[in-house]
C-alpha positions, 0 to 999 in steps of 0.5 A: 587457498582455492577460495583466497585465490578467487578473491583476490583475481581480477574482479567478477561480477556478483553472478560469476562470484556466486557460481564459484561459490554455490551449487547449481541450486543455491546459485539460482536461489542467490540470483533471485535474491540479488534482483529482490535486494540493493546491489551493495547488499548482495555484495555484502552477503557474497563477502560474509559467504567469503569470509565464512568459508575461510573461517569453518574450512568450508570448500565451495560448491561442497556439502558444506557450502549446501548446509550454510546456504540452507542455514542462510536461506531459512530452508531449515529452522533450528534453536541457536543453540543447535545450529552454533553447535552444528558448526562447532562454533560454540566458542567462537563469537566472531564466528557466531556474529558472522553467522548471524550477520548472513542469516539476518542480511539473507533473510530480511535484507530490509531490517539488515541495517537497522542498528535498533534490531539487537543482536538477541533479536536478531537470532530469535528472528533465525530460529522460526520461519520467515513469517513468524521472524518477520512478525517479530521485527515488524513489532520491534520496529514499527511505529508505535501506533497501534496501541490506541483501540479505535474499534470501540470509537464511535462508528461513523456511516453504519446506513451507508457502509453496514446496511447495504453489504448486509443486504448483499449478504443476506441475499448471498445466504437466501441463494446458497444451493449446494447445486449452484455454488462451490461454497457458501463464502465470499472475499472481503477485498480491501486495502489495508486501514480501510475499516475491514475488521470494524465492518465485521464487527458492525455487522455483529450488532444485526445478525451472529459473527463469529469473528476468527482473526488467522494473524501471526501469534508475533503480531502486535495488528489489531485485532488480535490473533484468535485462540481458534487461528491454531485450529483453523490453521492446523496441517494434516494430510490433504485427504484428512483436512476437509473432513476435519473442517467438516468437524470443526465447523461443526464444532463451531456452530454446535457452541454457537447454537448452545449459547443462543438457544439458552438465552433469555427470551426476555433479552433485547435481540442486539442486547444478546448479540452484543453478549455474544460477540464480547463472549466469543472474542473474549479469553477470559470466557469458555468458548474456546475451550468448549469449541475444543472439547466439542471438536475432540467429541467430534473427531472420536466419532467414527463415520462420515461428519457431514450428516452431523454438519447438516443436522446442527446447519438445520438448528440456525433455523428454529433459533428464535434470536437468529430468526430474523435475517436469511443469514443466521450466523457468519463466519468472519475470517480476518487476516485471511491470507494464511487460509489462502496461502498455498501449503507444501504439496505432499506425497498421496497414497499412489506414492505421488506429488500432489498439488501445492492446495491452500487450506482455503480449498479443503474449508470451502468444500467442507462449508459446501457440505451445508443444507441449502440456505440454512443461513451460515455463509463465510467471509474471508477478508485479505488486504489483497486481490490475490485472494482472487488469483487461486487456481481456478480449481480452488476459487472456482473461476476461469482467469478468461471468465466472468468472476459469476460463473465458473466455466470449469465445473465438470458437470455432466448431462441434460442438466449440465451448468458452470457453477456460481461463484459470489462476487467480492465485497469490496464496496467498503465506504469508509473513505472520507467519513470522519470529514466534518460537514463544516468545511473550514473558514479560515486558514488556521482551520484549513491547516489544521493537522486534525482536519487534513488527517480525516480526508481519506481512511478513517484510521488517521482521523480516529488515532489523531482524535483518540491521542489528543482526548487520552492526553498521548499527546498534546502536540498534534505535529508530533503525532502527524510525524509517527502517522506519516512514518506508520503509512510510509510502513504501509506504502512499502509493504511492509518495510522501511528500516535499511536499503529497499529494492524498488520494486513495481509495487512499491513504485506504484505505492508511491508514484500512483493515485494516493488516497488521503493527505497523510499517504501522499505527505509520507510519499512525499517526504520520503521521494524528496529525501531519496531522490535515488527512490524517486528514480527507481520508481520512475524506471520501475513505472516506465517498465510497468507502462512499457508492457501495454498500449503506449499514449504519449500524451497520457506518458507526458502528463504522468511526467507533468505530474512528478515535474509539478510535484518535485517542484511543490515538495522542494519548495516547501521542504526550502521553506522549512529549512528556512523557517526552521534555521530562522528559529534556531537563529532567534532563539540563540540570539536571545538566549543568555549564556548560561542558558544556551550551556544547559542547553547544549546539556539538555537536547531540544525536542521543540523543532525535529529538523528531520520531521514529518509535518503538513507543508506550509502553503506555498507562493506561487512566486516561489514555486515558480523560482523552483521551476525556472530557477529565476526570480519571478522579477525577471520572468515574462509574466506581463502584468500580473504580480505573483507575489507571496500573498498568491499560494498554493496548498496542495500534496497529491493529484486526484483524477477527475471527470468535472470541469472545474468550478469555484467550488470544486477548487475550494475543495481542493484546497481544503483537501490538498489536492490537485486535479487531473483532468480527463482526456476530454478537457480542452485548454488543460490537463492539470489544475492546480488550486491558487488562493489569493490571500488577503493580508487583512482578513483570515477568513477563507472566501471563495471569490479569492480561488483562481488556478494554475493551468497546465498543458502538456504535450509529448509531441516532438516538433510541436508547434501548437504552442506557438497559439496556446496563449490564446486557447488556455484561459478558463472560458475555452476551459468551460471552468465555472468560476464565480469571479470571472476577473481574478488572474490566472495561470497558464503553463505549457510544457512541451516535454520533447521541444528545445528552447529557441537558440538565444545563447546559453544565457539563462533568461526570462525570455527563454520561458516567454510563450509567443502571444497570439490573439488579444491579450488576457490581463488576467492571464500570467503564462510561461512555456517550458522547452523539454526537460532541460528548462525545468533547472531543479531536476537533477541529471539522474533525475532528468534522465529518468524522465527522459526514459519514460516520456520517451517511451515506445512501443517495443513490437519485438517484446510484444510479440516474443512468445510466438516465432510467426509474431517475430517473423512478422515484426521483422518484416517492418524493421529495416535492420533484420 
């Protein structure tokens, strides 16, 4: 009755109906989860709590309350049958489906709202940890795209990607002393896709790699998990774990020595080191059975297992196949992040907490166990820098120092030194290498959905190429769609089913420097669908700038850039709408009545209004109607005539350091990108590419190439606009064009100034730049007046922008941990 009472009083915020509701403890829990998750969704969990109290007589603030809150939050894991049995629920399926409906939506708020998750589903998902049910759904509902084996397709770059980390890894294992390093390992840093795992399996053709995949056993990633993740991931006491990978290692190495120092002598080195990889990876062989057994003996031997380490490290020298390199044997750890995730502290033999340690802690210290330079070196690999943010006493570096040397070894004495940390591998040159040496010649090559799909990782490229030759798929559209829809997976991180939380990361993941066509085309479709998302990511980006040194200038040109943009993606998604209603006219005009009956029969796969697909090349002219909201008729743009046959084919920016040439604005085009040039270009901050197509030919010519300049100022009460005509031409911008009469254009945006007062008549004057000096006539050029003049942005959106172009530099944040930094920003503010 006290509960129904709550209800039904004057409306509370979430924060006051959770505190009714929770202890103390679980209160602050439900917060956190509130700022993690959409508002509706937070909403939505406090109702179900509701409706659960009032079903199973629960009382608020009870034990009760504690025990579904710790069902809810996961803090315990049971099997369904238990937990319905807990709350003697075992007859009441309403109750059950509430109770699932609150673990689910508390747990993975993200999958909450996909009605593809079945309820079956859904209760295996609560009975195992976090990890392991997001495993679980990440199979169920990811696109299906990882079914193609890429790893065994052609390896593209092995001199320029392989050779040199080899080289480096090689030195790393010739420089190992047990006096001067931690541990003989290093990070392999990353982003996810960039050909981490098919390095390390290169790097199996030159020297040993035992290759340890720590993926979740739910996982459908490649590679997959290997049977030694459940050794390597094994929980014992902190005192006990570095011992026992100390005999693991061990184990490992023994198993490894054995197999080569029974080879063939008369084998080819890479015919045995190929036998090797495939032996090692392989279920269907007895090496992990064997590295078991050899563990077992290892454990039942009593004593210190470190001299028995050094005695089987000192084997890799005198192994004739593995004489060849300083470095004998790697250790590959792939899907590293479990070995760095930090495990629950535990309670020492004094009776008190230990450190929250990663087993990653306990792994090094036993490879530190090795003799100097005997040729076993580790690499990690993980998708994140946070690999790199352990506690200084676990990674070895002070966050203040350079990442060499650690400053905080404790060594003592005349010879006293900061240990040596190696540095991160992250030089992972795969980007762009499936782009073939033959740039496009005509406009059906420019646009063609294989092509576009190698610029950037090579993932895209080899899925796409692996799908059309193994008859997958036979229209590339198709699969240009499930690509977009797996890299929109990755952009999010990992979850796109259902409302999301915009967080910085996400924000940045969708707002920042993309690096390929099918990341920005995924980025692209999805902010102009969401135009809510594309909001938040604006606030989300206003707040990440707002914590560091404030250019208004380089605040203005981010805001250039997602005007520009906006502008490109609605126009191309018009146009498609357009196309797509034009088709489906046609195709009804000519199809007979009969037909059209066993149409409406049978649904039609040949156009997916809701696809995802590389955008049409797009005229100027209607990039400009987008702007403006005028037809270009009516817009001030002298003599030149942007009609259709003037178009621009691009979907993300790319920063450069170059004055732009002929050439360089063909690869734009062939790349789909824009530029953003550097802080020291005169007359523009951005160039956007423009073909000047010919109705005749197909062929691409690059004396057609010509650009539409923008400049951008965030200055309030600018008035170099007023002499800007003059100055934005391709000679003050020292561009190196090759036909020096094609026509160009010039914009200004002057993102902080109101138009001149000509009434509220919309108009092409309202856009005309005042002209100064001699008229170019290769010049069209059209000034912008603050925000309001871009007439497709919306008034949410609008005021997004408003927020970040307006930003300042807040002295009291800046200086909020410290009362004499407040005292003295209190002395400039007039108010205090």
């Amino acid at each position: 009755q006290e509960l129904q009472t709550q209800v039904n009083s004057d409306p509370l915020t979430l924060e006051e109906r959770s505190a009714r509701l929770h202890s103390d403890k679980y209160q602050q829990r439900f917060l956190e989860f509130s700022n993690r998750v959409a508002a509706p969704l937070a909403e939505k969990y406090l109702v179900i709590v509701e409706e659960l109290f009032e079903r199973l007589q629960i009382a608020p603030r009870s034990i009760g309350s504690n025990m579904l809150s710790s069902f809810a939050t996961g803090r315990y894991t049971l099997p369904w049958n238990e937990i319905i049995g807990e709350f003697q629920i075992r007859d009441d399926k309403s109750t059950q489906d509430k109770m699932i409906q609150l673990g689910f939506l508390r747990r993975y708020p993200e999958y909450f709202d996909n009605e593809e998750i079945s309820q079956q589903l859904r209760i295996s998902t609560l009975e195992v940890p976090f990890d392991e049910g997001l495993d679980i759904l990440k199979s169920a509902t990811e696109p299906d795209i990882l079914s193609l084996d890429g790893y065994l397709s052609e390896y593209i770059g092995h001199d320029q990607i392989v050779t040199p980390i080899l080289k480096t890894m090689n030195q790393h294992a010739a420089n190992w002393r047990q006096t001067d390093y931690p541990g003989p390992c290093t990070f392999l840093i990353g982003p996810t896709l960039c050909g981490k795992t098919r390095l390390m399996m290169e790097m199996g053709k030159d020297v040993c790699v035992v290759h340890i995949c720590l993926r979740s056993p739910h996982s459908i990633g490649e590679p997959k998990r290997s049977p030694l993740a459940t050794e390597m991931l094994k929980t014992l006491r902190f005192a006990d774990l570095e011992e026992y990978y100390v005999r693991l290692t061990t184990a490992i190495l023994s198993v490894t020595l054995n197999f080569f120092e029974s080879a063939s002598t008369t084998k080819d080195r890479k015919e045995i080191l190929q036998e090797w990889y495939t032996h090692h990876t392989s279920t269907d062989t007895n090496f992990y059975s064997d590295v078991q057994l050899e563990l077992e003996k290892n454990r039942a031997r009593r004593g210190n297992a470190v001299p028995e380490l050094a005695r089987t490290a000192q084997r890799l020298r005198s192994t004739p196949v593995l004489k060849r390199y300083s470095l004998k044997v790697l250790l590959a750890i792939d899907e590293a992040k479990a070995l760095l995730d930090s495990l629950e502290s535990q309670t020492n033999f004094s009776g008190e907490q230990t450190e929250r340690l990663p087993r990653f802690h306990f792994f090094r210290r036993a490879l530190r166990n090795v003799p100097d330079a005997c040729g076993l070196f580790a690499i990690l690999a993980d998708t994140n820098i946070s690999a790199l943010n352990l506690d200084r006493d676990i990674i070895g570096i002070n966050s203040s120092t350079k990442i060499e040397e650690d400053h905080t070894s404790r060594s003592f004495g005349i010879r006293a030194r900061p240990h040596k940390v190696y540095p991160p591998i992250y030089e992972i040159r795969t980007m762009d290498r499936m782009v073939p040496d033959n740039p496009p010649k005509t406009w059906d090559d420019l646009l063609s959905p294989e092509r576009l799909s190698k610029y950037g990782i090579p993932f895209y490229g080899v899925y796409l190429k692996l799908a059309i030759e193994d008859g997958l798929e036979t229209n590339p559209a198709t699969t240009v769609h499930a690509m977009a829809r797996f890299a929109l997976n990755k952009l999010l991180c990992p979850e796109i089913a259902g409302p999301i939380k915009i967080t910085e990361s996400r924000a940045l993941a969708l707002l920042g420097p993309t690096i390929g066509p099918i990341y920005a085309l995924a980025a692209n479709d999805y902010l102009q669908k969401n135009e809510n998302v594309l909001i938040s990511c604006i606030d989300s980006l206003t707040t990440v700038l707002s914590d560091g040194p404030i250019d208004k200038e380089v605040v203005g040109q981010i805001a250039s850039r997602i005007i520009v943009l906006c502008a490109t993606n609605k126009t191309a998604a018009d146009m498609k709408t357009a196309k797509e209603t034009l088709a489906e006219s046609v195709r009804v005009a000519s199809t007979s009545a009969a037909v059209i009956q066993t149409a409406e029969e049978t649904p039609v796969d040949s156009v997916l209004a809701d696809s995802i697909s590389f955008p049409d090349p797009v005229p100027v002219s209607k990039f400009l109607e987008t702007l403006t909201g005028l037809s270009p008729a009516d817009l001030p743009l002298d003599s030149i005539d942007v009609e259709n046959k003037r178009v621009m084919f691009w979907n993300h920016f790319m920063n450069t350091p170059f004055k732009p040439t002929t050439e360089s604005l063909l690869e734009c085009l062939q790349r789909g990108l824009a530029l953003q040039c550097g802080s020291d270009q005169e007359a523009f901050d951005q160039v956007l590419p423009i073909y000047l197509k010919d109705e005749t030919g197909a062929e691409l010519d690059e004396s057609n190439v010509t650009f539409c300049g923008i400049q951008v100022s965030n200055q309030q009460n600018d008035y170099e606009f007023e002499s800007s005509q003059q100055s934005m031409n391709p000679e003050t911008a020292q561009f190196n064009l090759k036909d020096h009469k094609n026509p160009y254009l010039a914009l200004y945006f002057a993102l902080q100034d109101t138009p001149p007062d000509k009434g509220n008549v919309q108009s092409g004057d309202n856009y005309r730049l005042p002209s100064h000096g001699p008229e170019d006539p290769r010049q069209a050029s059209l000034v912008f007046y603050g925000l309001d003049s871009f007439q497709f942005i919306s008034l949410g959106l609008r005021n997004a922008l408003k927020r970040l172009i307006d930003l300042r530099t807040d002295l009291v944040s800046r200086h909020e941990d410290g009362t004499i930094g407040q005292e003295y920003v209190k002395d400039f503010l007039v108010a205090r």
